[in-house]
Backbone as a ProteinNet text record, in pm:
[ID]
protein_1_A
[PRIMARY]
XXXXXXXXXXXXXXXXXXXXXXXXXXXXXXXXXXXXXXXXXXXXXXXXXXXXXXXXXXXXXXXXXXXXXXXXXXXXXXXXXXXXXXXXXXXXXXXXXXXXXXXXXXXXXXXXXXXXXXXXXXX
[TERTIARY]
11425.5	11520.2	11446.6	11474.8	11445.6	11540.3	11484.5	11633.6	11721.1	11678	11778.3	11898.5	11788.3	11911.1	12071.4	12103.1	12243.2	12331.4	12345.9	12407.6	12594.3	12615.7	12772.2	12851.2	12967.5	13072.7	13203.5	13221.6	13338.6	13448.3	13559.5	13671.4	13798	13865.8	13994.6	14091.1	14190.4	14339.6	14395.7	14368.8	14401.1	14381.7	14249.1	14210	14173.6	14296.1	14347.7	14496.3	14506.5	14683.8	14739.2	14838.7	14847.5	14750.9	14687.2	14552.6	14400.2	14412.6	14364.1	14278.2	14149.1	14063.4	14013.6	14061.2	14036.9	13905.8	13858.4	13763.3	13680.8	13849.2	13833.7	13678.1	13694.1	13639.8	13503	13435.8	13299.1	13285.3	13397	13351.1	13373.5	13248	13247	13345.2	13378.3	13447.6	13442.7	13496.5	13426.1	13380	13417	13322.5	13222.7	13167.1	13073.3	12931.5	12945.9	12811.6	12764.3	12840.8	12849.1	12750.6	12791.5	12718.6	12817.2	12789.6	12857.3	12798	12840.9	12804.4	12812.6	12700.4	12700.5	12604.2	12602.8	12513.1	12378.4	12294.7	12198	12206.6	12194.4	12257.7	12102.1	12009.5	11858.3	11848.3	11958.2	11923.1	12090.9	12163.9	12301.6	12354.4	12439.9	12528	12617.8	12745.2	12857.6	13003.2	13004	13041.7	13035.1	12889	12850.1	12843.2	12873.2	12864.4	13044.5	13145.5	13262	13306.2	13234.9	13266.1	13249.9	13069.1	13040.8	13158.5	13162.1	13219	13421.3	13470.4	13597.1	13633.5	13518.7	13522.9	13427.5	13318.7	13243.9	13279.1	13274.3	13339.9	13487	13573.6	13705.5	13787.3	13709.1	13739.3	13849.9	13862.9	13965.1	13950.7	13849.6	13846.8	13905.4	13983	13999.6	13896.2	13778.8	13700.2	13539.4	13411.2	13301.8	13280.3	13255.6	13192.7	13027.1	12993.5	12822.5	12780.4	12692	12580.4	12474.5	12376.1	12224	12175.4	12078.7	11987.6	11967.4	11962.8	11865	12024.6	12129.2	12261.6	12284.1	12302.7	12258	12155.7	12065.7	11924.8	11977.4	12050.3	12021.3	12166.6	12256.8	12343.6	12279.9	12154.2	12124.8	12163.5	12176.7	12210	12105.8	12117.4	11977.9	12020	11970.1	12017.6	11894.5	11957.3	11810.3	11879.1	11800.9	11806.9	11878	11937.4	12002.3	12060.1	11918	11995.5	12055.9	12128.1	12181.2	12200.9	12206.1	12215.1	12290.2	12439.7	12552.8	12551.1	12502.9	12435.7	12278.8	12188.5	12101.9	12061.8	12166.5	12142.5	12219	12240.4	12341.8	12269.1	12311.5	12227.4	12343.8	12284.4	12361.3	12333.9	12419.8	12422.3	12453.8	12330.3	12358.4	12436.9	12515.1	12618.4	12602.3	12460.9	12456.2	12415.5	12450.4	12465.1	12560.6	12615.8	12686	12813	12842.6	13026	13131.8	13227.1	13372.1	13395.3	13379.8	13425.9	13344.6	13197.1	13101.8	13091.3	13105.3	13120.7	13218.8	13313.8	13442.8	13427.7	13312.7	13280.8	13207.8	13110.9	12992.9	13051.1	13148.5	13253.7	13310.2	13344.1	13407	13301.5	13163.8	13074.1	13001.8	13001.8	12987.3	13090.2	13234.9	13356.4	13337.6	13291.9	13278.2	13167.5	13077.6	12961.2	13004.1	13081.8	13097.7	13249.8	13344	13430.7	13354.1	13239.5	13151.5	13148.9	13026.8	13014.6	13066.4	13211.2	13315.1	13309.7	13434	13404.4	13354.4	13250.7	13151.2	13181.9	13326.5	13373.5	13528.5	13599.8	13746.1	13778.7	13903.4	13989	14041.1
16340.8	16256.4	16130.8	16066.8	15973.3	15832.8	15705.1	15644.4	15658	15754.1	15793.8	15920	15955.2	16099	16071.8	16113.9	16111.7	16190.7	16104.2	16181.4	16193.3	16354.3	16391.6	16423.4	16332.5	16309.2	16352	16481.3	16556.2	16499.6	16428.2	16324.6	16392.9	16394	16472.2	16412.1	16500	16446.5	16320.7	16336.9	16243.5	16102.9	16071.2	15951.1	15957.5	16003.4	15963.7	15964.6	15870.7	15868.5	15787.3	15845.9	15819.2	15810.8	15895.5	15866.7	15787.6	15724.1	15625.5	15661.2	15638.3	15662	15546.8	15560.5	15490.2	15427.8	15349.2	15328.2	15459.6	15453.5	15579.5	15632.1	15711.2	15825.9	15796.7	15662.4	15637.8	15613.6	15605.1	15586.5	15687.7	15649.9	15801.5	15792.9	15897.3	15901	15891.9	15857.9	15884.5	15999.7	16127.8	16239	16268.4	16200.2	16171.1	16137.8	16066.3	15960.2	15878.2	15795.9	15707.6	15709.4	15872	15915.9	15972.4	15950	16019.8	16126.4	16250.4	16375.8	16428.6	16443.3	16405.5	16563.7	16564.1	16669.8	16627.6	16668.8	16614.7	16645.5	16546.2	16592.8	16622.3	16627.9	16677.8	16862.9	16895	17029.7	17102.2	17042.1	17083.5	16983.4	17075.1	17007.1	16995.9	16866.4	16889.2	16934.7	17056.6	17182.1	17258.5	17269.5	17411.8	17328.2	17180	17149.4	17158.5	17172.2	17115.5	17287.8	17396.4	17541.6	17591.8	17496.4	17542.8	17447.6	17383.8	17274.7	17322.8	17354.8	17444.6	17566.7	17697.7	17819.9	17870.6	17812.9	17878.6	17823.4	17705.7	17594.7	17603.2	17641	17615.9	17488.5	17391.2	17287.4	17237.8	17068.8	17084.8	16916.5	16933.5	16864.4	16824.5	16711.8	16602.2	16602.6	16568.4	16578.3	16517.9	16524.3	16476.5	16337.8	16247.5	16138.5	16134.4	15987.3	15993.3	15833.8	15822.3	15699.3	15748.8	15665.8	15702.3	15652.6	15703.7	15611.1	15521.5	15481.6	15324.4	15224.8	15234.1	15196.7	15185.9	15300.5	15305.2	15218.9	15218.5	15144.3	14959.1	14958.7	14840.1	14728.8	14759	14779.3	14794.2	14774.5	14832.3	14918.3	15013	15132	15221.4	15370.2	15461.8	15582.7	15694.5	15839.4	15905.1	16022.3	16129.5	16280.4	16355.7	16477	16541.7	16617.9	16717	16848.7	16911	17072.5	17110	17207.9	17309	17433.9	17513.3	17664.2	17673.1	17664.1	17679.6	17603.8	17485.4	17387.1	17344.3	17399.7	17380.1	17260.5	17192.6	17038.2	16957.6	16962	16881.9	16742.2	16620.2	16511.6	16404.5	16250.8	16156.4	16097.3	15972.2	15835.5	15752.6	15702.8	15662.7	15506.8	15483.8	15379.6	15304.8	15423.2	15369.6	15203.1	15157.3	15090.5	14932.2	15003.5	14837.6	14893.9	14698.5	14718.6	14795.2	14824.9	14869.5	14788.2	14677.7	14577.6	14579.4	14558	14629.8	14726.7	14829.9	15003	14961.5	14914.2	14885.1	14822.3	14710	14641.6	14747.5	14771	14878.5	14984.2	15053.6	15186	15110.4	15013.5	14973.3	14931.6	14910.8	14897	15004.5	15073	15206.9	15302.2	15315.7	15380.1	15286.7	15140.3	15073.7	15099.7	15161.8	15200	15364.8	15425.2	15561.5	15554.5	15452.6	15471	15405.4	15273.7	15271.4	15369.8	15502.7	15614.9	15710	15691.1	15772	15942.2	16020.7	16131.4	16222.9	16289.6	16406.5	16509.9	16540	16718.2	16703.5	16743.8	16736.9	16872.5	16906.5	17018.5	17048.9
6297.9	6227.8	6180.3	6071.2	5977	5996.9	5961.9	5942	5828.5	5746.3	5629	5636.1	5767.8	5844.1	5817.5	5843.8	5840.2	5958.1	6046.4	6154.6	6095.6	6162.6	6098.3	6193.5	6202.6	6312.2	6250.1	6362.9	6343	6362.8	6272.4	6312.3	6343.1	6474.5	6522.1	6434.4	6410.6	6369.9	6440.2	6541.8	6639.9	6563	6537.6	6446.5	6334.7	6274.6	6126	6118.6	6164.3	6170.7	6065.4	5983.1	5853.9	5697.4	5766.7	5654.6	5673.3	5759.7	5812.1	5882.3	5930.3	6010.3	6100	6237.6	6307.7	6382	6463.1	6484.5	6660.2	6736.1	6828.2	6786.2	6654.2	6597.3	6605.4	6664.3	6667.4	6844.6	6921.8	7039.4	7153.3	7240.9	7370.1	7422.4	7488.6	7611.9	7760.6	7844.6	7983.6	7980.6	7999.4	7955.6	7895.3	7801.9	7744.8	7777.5	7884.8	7952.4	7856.1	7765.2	7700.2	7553.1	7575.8	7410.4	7344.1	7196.9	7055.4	7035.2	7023.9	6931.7	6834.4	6788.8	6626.9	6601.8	6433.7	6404.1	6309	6291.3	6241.5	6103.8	6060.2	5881	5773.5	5879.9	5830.9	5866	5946.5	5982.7	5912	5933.1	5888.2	5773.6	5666.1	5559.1	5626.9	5566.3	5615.4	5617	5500.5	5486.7	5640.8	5609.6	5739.3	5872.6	5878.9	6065.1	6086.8	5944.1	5965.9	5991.5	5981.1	5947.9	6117	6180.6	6275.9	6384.3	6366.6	6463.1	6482.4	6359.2	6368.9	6416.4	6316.7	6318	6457.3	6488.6	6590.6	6708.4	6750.4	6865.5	6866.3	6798.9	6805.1	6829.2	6752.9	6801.8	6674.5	6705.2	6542.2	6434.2	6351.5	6294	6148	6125.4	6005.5	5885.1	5931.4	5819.6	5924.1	5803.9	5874	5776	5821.9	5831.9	5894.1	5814.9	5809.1	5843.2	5947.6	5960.1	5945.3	5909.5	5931.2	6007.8	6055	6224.7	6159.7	6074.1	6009.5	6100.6	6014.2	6045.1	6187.9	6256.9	6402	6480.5	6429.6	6471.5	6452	6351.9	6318.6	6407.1	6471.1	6528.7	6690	6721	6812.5	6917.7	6882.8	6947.4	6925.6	6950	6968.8	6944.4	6838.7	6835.2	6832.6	6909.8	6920	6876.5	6884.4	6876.6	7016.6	7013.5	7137.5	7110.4	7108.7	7064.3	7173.5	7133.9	7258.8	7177.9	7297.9	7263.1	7123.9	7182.5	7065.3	6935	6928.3	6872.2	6847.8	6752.4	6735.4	6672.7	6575.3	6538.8	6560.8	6699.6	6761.7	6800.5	6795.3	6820.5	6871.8	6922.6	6992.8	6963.6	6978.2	6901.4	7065.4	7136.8	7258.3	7269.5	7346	7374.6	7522	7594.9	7725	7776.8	7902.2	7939.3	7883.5	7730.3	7704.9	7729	7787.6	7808.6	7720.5	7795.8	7663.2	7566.6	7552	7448.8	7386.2	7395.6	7309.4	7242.7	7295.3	7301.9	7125.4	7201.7	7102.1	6952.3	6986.3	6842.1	6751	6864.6	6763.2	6678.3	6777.8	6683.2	6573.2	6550.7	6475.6	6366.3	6373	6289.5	6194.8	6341.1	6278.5	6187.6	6187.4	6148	5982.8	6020.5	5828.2	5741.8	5849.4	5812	5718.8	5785.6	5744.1	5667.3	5653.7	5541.4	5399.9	5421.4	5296.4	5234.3	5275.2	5273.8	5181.4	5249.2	5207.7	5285.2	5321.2	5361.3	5287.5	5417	5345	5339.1	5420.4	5428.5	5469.3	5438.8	5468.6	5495.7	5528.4	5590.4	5460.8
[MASK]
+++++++++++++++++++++++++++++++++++++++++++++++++++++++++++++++++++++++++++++++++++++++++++++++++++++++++++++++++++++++++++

């Protein structure tokens, strides 16, 4: 990955309520271990991560949205690569060790970072 990469974040219905895309949609969960999962937008379009991420995962996404590590980087925060089996360009946007209120600003930097943007794949 590059800082021009483009990491692609699968956004739930959940956070887009009324149209709207919330900031949620950039932050971990306790489940998480205080990382974002993202896809690597150097190995996957976001057509085919919104096809793999629905149709193969069964999961249920709104649409994909986009930061680039530069954006990430600059925000200080940290993304790497994390394949997995089922996921070969699966990657993270790490959040570890800062507070929730932090956690909280950054999503929110990041979510203006990616409505700039504009969405890259819709339902």
């Amino acid at each position: 990955m590059t800082d021009k990469t483009v990491l692609l974040r699968q956004v739930h219905p959940a956070f887009v309520p009324a149209g709207q895309m919330t900031s949620q949609a950039f932050m971990p969960f306790p489940k998480d271990d205080e990382k974002l999962s993202v896809y690597d937008g150097d190995q996957i379009g976001a057509a085919e991560s919104y096809r793999h991420y629905t149709e193969t995962l069964n999961n249920e996404s709104d649409g994909v949205w986009g930061v680039t590590c530069a954006e990430v980087s600059g925000i200080e925060l940290t993304s790497q690569a994390d394949p997995l089996p089922e996921s070969p360009a699966h990657a993270l946007i790490d959040f570890s060790g800062k507070p929730s209120g932090v956690c909280r600003k950054l999503a929110k930097k990041l979510k203006a970072f990616a409505v700039a943007r504009g969405c890259l794949h819709s339902r």
